[in-house]
C-alpha positions as CSV (number, residue, x, y, z in Angstrom):
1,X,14.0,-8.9,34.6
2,X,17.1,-10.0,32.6
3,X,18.3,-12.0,35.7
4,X,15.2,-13.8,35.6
5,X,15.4,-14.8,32.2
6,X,18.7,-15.6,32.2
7,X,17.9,-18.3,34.9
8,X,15.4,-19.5,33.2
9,X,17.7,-20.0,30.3
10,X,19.9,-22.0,32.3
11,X,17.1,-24.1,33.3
12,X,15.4,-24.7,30.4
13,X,19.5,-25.8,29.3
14,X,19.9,-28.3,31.8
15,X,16.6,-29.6,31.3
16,X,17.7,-30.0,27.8
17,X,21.2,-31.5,28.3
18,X,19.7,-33.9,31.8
19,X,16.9,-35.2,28.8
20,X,20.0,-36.2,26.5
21,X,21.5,-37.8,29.6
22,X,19.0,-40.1,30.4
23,X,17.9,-41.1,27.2
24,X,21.9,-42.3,26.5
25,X,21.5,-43.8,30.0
26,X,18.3,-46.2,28.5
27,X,19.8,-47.1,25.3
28,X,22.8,-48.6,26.9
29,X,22.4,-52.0,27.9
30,X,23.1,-53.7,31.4
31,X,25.3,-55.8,33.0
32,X,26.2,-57.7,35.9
33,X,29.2,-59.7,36.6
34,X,29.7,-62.2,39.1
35,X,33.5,-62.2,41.1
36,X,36.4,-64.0,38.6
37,X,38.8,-65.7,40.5
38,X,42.1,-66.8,39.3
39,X,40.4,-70.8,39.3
40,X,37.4,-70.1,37.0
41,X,37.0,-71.3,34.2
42,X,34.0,-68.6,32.9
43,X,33.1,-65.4,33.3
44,X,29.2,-65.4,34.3
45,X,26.5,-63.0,34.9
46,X,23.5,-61.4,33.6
47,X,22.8,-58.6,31.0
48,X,20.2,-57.4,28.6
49,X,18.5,-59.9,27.0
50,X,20.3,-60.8,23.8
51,X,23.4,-58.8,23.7
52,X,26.9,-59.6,22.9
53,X,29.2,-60.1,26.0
54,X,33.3,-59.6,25.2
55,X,35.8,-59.9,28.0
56,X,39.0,-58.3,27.2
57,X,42.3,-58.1,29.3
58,X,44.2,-55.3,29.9
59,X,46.0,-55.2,26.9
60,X,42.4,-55.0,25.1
61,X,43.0,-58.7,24.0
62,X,39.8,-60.5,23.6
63,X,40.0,-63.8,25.9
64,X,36.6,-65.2,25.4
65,X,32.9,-64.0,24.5
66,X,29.2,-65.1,24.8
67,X,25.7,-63.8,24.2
68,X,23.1,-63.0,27.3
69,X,20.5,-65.4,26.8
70,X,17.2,-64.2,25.1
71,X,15.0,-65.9,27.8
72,X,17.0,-64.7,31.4
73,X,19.8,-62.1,30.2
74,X,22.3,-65.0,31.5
75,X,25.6,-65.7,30.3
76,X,28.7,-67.4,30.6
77,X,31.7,-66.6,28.8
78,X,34.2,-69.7,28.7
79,X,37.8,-68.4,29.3
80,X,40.7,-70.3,27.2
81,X,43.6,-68.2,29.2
82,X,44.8,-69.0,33.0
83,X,44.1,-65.9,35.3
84,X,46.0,-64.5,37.5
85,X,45.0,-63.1,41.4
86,X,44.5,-58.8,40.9
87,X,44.2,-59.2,36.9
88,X,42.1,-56.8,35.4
89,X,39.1,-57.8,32.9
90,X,37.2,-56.1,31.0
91,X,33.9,-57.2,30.7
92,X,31.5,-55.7,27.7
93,X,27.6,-55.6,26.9
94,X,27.5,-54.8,23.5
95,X,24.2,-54.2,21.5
96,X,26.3,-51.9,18.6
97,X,29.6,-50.1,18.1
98,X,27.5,-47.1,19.3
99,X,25.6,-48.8,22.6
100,X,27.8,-50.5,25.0
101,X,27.8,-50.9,28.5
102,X,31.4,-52.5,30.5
103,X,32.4,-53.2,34.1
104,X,36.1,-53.7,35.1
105,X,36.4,-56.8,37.1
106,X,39.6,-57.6,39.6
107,X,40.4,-61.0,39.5
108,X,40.3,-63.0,43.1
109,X,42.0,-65.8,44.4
110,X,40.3,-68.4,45.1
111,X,38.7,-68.3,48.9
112,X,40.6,-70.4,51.7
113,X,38.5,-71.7,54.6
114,X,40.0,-71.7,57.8
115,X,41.5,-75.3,58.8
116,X,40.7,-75.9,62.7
117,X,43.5,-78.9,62.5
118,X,46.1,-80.5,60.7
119,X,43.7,-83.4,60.1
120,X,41.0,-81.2,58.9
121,X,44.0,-80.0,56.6
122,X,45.1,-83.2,55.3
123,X,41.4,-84.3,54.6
124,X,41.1,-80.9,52.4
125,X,44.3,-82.1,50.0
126,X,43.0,-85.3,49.7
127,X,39.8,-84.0,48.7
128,X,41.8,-82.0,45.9
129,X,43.7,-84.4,45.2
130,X,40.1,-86.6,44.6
131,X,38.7,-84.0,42.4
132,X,41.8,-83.5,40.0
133,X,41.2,-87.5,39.6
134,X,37.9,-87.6,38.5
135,X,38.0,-87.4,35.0
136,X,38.4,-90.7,34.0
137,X,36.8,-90.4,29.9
138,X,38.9,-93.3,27.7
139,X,37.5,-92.5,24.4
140,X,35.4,-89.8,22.7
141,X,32.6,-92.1,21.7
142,X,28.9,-90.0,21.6
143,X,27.6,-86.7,20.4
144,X,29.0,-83.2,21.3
145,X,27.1,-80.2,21.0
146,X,29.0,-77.0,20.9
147,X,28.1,-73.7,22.8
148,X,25.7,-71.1,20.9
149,X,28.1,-68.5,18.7
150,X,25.2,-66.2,16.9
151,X,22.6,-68.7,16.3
152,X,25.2,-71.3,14.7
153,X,26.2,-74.7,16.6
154,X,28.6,-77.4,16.0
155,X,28.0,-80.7,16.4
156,X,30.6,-83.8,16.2
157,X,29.7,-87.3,16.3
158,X,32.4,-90.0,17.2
159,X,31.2,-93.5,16.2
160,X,32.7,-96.4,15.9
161,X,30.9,-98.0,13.5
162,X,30.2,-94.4,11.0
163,X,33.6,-93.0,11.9
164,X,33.9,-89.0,12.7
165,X,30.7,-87.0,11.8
166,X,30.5,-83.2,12.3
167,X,28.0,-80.8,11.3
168,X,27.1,-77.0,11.3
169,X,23.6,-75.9,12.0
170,X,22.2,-72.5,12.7
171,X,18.8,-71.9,14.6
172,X,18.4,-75.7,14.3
173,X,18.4,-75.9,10.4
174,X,21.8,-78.0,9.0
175,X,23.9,-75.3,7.3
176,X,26.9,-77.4,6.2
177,X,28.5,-80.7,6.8
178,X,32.1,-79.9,8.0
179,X,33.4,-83.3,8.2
180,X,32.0,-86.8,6.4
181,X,32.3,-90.6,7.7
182,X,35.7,-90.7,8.9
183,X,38.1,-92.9,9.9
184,X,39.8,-91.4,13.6
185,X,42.3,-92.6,15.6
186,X,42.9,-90.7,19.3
187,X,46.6,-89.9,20.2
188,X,46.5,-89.1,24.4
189,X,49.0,-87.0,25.8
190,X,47.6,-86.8,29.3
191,X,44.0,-87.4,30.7
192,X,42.8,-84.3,29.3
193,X,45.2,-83.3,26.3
194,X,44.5,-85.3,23.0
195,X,44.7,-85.5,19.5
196,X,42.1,-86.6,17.0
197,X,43.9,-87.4,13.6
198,X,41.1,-88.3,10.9
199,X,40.5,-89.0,7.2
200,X,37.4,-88.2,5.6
201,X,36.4,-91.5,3.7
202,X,37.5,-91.3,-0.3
203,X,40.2,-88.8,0.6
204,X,43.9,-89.7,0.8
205,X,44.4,-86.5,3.1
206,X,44.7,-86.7,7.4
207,X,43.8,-83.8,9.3
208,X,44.2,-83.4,13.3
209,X,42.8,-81.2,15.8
210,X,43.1,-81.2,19.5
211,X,40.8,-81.1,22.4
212,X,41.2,-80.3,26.5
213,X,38.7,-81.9,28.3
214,X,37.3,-79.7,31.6
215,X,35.7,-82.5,32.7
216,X,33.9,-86.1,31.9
217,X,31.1,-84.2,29.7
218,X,33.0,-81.2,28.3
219,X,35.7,-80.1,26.1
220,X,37.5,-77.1,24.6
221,X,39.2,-76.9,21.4
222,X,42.9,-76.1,21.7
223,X,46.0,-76.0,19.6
224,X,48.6,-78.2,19.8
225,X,50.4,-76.2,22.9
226,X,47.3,-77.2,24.8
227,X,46.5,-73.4,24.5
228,X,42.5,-72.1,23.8
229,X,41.9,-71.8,20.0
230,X,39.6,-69.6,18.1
231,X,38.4,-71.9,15.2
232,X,36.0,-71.3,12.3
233,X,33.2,-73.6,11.5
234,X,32.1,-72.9,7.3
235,X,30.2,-69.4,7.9
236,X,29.9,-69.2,11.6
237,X,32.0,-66.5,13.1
238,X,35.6,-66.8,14.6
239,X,35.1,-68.1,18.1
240,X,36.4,-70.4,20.7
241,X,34.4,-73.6,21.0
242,X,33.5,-75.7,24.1
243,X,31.2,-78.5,23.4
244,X,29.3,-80.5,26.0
245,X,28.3,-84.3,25.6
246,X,24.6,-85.0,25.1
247,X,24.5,-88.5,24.2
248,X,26.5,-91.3,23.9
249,X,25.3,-93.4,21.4
């Protein structure tokens, strides 16, 4: 009699404890990450709807973050750092300090297809070649959006008529006007590396920032090493910024 209650005890206790388990289990949220190689320039993937994604290195550094998208879980989490082939990431779904979710993700490199010929070869570095050639942007003229960072977006007008224009909105409602009708001048110091030195109008005071363009429509925010940049826009949080062009008037 005593045997049989002591096993039903023990199963009424890991009823108890497997309940706990599973309920810590669905309060976590998801994540998926697709393969990083040592050329991308993101780290994508999906997760629970709405939840903050941080991807740290090994030495717990954060090298870039995102937010799942409210919609389709997506995200894409713009890396500022070069990667190197059998790197570790780590890769977090964060709803709280309390409910988190991560994955550790092995860095790749990048696939090779296998040439049939030394033509075949030769036509593949030319095609390289080709691609590193395309970005051909002159001048900054249009307007930028920035990525989402908690609701808040940055967007920067160049003009050449009503000078340097930049605002900060959140949810689509104009928070603050970061910078006001100024005068710009571009400084290149190679197709992709520049530097935008600008005076708001009525002040006496120039003040530069610099930009790496990823390709003809987007570019990153980067200090004057050419190096990613966490920036803060008025009372957006600390992030790294990539803006994309949507217009170019």
């Amino acid at each position: 009699m005593k045997k049989f209650k002591f096993i039903a005890f023990i199963a009424v206790l890991a009823a108890f404890f497997l309940g706990v388990s599973l309920k810590a289990s669905a309060s976590s949220p998801s994540l998926s990450v697709n393969n990083v190689y040592t050329t991308s320039s993101s780290v994508t993937g999906t997760a629970t709807k709405g939840v903050s994604i941080i991807v740290r290195n090994s030495n717990k550094k954060t090298i870039a973050t995102s937010t799942a998208d409210s919609q389709t879980g997506k995200y894409s989490a713009d890396l500022h750092t070069n990667l190197k082939a059998n790197q570790k990431l780590y890769v977090y779904a964060r709803k709280s300090s309390t409910s988190y979710f991560y994955r550790i993700v092995t860095v790749k490199a990048p696939q090779k297809s296998t040439s049939t010929s030394s033509t075949s070869s030769a036509s593949k570095t030319t095609a390289s070649s080709n691609t590193a050639n395309k970005l051909t942007i002159n001048e900054p003229t249009g307007k930028w959006y920035s990525g989402n960072n908690n609701g808040y977006r940055v967007v920067t007008t160049f003009n050449q008529s009503t000078g340097l224009n930049q605002a900060l909105y959140k949810n689509g409602k104009l928070q603050k006007k970061l910078i006001n009708y100024a005068s710009y001048k571009v400084t290149t110091y190679s197709k992709s590396f520049w530097k935008i030195t600008y005076r708001e109008r009525g002040s006496k005071t120039y003040q530069n920032f610099y930009l790496r363009f990823t390709d003809n429509t987007h570019f990153i925010i980067v200090n004057k090493d050419n190096q990613g940049l966490k920036v803060k826009y008025g009372n957006a949080p600390l992030h790294y910024y990539k803006f994309k062009l949507v217009s170019t008037k």
